[in-house]
VOBA-1610 file (N, C-alpha, C; in pm, whole numbers, padded with zeros to 5 digits, always signed):
BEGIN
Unk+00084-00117+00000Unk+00000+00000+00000Unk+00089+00125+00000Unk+00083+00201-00107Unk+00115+00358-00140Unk+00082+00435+00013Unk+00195+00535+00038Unk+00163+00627+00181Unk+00208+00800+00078Unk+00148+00885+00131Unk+00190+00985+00110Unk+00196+01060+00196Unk+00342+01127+00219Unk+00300+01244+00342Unk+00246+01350+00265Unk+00270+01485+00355Unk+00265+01628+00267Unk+00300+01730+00363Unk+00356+01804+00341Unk+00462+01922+00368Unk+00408+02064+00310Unk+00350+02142+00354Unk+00396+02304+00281Unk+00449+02420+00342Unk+00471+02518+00240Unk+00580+02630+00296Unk+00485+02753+00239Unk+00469+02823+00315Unk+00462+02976+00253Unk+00564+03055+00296Unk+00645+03110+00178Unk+00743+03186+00140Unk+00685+03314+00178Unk+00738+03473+00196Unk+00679+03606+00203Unk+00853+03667+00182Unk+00822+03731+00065Unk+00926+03792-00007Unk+01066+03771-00074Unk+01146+03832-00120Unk+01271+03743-00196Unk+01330+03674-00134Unk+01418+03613-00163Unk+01485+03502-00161Unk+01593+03507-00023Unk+01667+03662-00083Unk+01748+03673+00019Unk+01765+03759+00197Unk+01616+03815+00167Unk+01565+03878+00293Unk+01418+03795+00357Unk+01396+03718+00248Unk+01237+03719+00304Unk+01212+03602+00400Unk+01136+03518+00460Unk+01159+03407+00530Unk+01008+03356+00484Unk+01000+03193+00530Unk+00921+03104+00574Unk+00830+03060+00618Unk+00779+02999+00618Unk+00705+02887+00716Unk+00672+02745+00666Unk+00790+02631+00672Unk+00726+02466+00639Unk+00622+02419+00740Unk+00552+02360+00709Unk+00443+02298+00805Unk+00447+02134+00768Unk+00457+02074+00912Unk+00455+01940+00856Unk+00295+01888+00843Unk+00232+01886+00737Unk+00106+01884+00780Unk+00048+01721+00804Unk+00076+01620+00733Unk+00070+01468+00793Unk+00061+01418+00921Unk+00183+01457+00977Unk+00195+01477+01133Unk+00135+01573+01218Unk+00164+01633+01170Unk+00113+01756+01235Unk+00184+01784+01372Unk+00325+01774+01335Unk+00390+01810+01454Unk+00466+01911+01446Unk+00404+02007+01358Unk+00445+02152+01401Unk+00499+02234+01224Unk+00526+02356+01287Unk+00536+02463+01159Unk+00718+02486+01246Unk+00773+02543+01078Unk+00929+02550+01158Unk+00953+02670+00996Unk+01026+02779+01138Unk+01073+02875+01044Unk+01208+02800+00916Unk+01172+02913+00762Unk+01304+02926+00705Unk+01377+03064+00639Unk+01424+03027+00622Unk+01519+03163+00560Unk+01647+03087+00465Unk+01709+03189+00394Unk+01824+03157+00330Unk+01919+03205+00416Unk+01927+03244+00497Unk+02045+03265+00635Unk+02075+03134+00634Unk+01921+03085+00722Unk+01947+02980+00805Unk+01999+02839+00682Unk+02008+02837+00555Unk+02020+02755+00468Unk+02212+02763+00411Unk+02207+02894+00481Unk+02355+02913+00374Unk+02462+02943+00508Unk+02441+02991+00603Unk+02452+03065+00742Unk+02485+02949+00847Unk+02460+03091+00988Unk+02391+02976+01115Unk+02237+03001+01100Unk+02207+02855+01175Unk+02052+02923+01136Unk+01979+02940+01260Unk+02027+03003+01327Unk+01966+03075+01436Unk+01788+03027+01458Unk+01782+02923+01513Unk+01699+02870+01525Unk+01608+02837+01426Unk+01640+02846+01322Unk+01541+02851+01173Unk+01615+02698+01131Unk+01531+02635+01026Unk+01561+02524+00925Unk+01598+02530+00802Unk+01631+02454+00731Unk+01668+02458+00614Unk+01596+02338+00555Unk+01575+02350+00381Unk+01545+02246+00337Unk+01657+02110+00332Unk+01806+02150+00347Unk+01880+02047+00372Unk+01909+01956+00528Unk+01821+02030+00635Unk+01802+02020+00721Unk+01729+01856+00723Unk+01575+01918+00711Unk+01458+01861+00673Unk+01565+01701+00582Unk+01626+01737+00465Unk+01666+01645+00406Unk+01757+01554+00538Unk+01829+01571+00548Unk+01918+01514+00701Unk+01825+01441+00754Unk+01727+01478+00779Unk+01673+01419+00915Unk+01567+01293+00839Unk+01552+01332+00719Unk+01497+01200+00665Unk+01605+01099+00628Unk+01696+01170+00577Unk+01779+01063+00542Unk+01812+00979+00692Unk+01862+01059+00748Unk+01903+00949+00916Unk+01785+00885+00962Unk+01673+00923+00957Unk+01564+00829+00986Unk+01537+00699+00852Unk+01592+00757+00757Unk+01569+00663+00691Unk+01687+00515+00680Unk+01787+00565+00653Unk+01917+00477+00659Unk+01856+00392+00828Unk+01837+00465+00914Unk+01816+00390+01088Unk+01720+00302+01056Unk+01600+00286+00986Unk+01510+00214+00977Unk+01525+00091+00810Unk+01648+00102+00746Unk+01672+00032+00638Unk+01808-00030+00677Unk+01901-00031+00814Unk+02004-00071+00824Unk+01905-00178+00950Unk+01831-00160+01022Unk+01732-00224+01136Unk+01710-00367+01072Unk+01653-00287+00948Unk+01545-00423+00917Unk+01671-00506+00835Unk+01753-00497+00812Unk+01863-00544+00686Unk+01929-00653+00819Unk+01937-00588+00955Unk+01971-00655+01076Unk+01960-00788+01082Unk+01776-00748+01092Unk+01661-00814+01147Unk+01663-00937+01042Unk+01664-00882+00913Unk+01682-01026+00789Unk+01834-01110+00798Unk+01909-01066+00890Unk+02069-01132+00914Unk+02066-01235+01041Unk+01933-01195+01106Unk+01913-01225+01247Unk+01980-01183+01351Unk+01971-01044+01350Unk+02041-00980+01431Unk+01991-00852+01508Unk+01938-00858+01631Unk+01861-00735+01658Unk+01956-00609+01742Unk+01956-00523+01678Unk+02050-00411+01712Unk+01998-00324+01883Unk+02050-00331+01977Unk+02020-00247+02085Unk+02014-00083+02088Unk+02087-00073+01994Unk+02098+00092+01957Unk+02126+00104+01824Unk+02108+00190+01719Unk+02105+00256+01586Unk+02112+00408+01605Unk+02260+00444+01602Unk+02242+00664+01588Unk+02326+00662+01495Unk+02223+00700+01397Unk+02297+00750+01245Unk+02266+00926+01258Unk+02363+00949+01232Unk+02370+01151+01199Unk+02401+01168+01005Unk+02295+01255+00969Unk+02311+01279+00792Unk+02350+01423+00839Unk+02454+01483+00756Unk+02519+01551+00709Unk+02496+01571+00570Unk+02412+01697+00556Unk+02355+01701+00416Unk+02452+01871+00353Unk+02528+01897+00290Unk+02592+01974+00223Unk+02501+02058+00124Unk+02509+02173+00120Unk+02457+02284+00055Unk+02600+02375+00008Unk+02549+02385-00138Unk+02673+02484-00169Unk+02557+02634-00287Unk+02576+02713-00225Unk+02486+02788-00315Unk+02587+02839-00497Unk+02481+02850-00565Unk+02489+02827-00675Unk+02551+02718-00753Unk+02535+02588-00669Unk+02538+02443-00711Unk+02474+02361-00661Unk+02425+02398-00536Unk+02306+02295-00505Unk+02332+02228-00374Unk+02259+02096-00351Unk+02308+02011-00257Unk+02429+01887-00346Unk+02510+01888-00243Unk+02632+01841-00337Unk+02657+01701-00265Unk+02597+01675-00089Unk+02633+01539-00050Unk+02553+01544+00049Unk+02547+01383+00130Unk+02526+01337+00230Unk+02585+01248+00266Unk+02639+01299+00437Unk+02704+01193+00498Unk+02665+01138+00599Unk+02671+01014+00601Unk+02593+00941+00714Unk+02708+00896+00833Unk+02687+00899+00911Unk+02757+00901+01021Unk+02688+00770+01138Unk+02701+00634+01165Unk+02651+00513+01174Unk+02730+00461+01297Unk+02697+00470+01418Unk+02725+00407+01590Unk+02598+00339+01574Unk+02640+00200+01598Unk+02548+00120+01647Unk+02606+00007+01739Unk+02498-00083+01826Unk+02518-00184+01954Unk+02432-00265+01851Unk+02511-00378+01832Unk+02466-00526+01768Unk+02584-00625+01813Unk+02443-00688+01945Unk+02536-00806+02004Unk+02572-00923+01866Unk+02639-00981+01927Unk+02679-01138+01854Unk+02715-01106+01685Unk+02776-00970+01656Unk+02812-00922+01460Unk+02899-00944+01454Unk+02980-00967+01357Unk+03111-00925+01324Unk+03130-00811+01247Unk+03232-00761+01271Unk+03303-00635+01211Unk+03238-00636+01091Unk+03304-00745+00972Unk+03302-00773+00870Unk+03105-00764+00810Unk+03066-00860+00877Unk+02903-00793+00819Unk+02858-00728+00865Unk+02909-00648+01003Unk+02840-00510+00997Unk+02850-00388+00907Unk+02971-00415+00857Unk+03046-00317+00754Unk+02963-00345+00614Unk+02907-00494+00620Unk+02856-00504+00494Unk+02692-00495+00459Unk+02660-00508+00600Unk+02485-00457+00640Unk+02468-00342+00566Unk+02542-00254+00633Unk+02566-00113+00683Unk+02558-00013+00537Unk+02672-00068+00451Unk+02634-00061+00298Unk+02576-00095+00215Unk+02504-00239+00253Unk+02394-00253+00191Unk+02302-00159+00244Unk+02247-00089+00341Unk+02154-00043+00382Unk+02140+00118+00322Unk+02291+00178+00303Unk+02317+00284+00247Unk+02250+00308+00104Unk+02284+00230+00016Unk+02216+00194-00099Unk+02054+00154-00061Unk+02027+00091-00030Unk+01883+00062+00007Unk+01796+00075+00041Unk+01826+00225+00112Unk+01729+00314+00175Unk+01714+00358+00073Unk+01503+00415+00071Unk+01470+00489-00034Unk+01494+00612-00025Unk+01511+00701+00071Unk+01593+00840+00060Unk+01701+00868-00018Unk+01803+00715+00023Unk+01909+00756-00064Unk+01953+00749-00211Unk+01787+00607-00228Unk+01741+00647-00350Unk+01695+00762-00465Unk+01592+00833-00337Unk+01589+00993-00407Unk+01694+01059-00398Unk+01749+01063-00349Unk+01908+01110-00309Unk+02033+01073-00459Unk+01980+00968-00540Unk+02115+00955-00604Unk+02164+01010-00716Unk+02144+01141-00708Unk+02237+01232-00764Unk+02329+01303-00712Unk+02349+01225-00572Unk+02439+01333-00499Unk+02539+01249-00452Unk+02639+01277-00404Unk+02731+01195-00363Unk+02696+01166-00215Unk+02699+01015-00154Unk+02653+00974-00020Unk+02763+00926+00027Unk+02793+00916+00117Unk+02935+00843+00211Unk+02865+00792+00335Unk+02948+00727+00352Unk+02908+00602+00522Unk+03020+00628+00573Unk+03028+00669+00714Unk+03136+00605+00844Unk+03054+00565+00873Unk+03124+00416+00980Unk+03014+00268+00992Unk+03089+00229+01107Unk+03051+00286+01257Unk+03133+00202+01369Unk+03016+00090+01443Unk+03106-00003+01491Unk+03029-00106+01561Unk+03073-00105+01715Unk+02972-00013+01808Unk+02970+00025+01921Unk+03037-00138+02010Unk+03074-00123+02124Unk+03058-00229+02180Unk+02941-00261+02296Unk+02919-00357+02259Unk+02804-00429+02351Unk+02799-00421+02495
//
């Protein structure tokens, strides 16, 4: 079965003064300022659309490296992946880096390293994602 979320933004004025508002509306867990400060800048409490991208991607890779586990027979005690999503203005988004601490009793090095990249590839984010360059660091916490 097909899911769709949905997301909108009302923009109020140019590009480089004007600001935001994304609304997650599916969830409905809230409205979050933007600006091109906060996109190119610090963002002083504001978001970015590469933000937003990050945080799907790490939710997504966490929930496609789980189940990749789970089909190895292996249930993970902890999963903290951090995305590092790169913005370069007047070229775009240029990468994402995933950043991968996890607790999986009874693994070895060797197929965690190889979960881990399969899962990179396998997530559908990083599917929408593949025009950009993605990277993995991949540690295996101890138990």
């Amino acid at each position: 079965m097909a899911a769709t979320r949905t997301a909108h933004t009302v923009w109020n004025g140019d590009l480089m003064t004007g600001a935001g508002n994304t609304t997650l509306d599916s969830s409905g867990l809230g409205t979050y300022e933007v600006t091109w400060k906060a996109r190119t800048e610090a963002s002083e409490g504001k978001t970015s659309p590469e933000e937003l991208i990050a945080a799907a991607h790490s939710a997504c890779f966490s929930m496609a490296f789980s189940h990749a586990l789970a089909e190895a027979g292996h249930t993970p005690e902890e999963v903290h992946t951090k995305a590092d999503v790169t913005f370069k203005p007047g070229t775009g988004i240029t990468g994402s880096h995933l950043t991968l601490n996890a607790k999986v009793p009874g693994i070895s090095e060797e197929e965690f390293q190889k979960i881990a990249g399969e899962a990179k590839v396998g997530c559908p984010v990083s599917g929408a994602l593949a025009s950009i360059d993605i990277t993995l660091d991949a540690t295996l916490a101890a138990s």
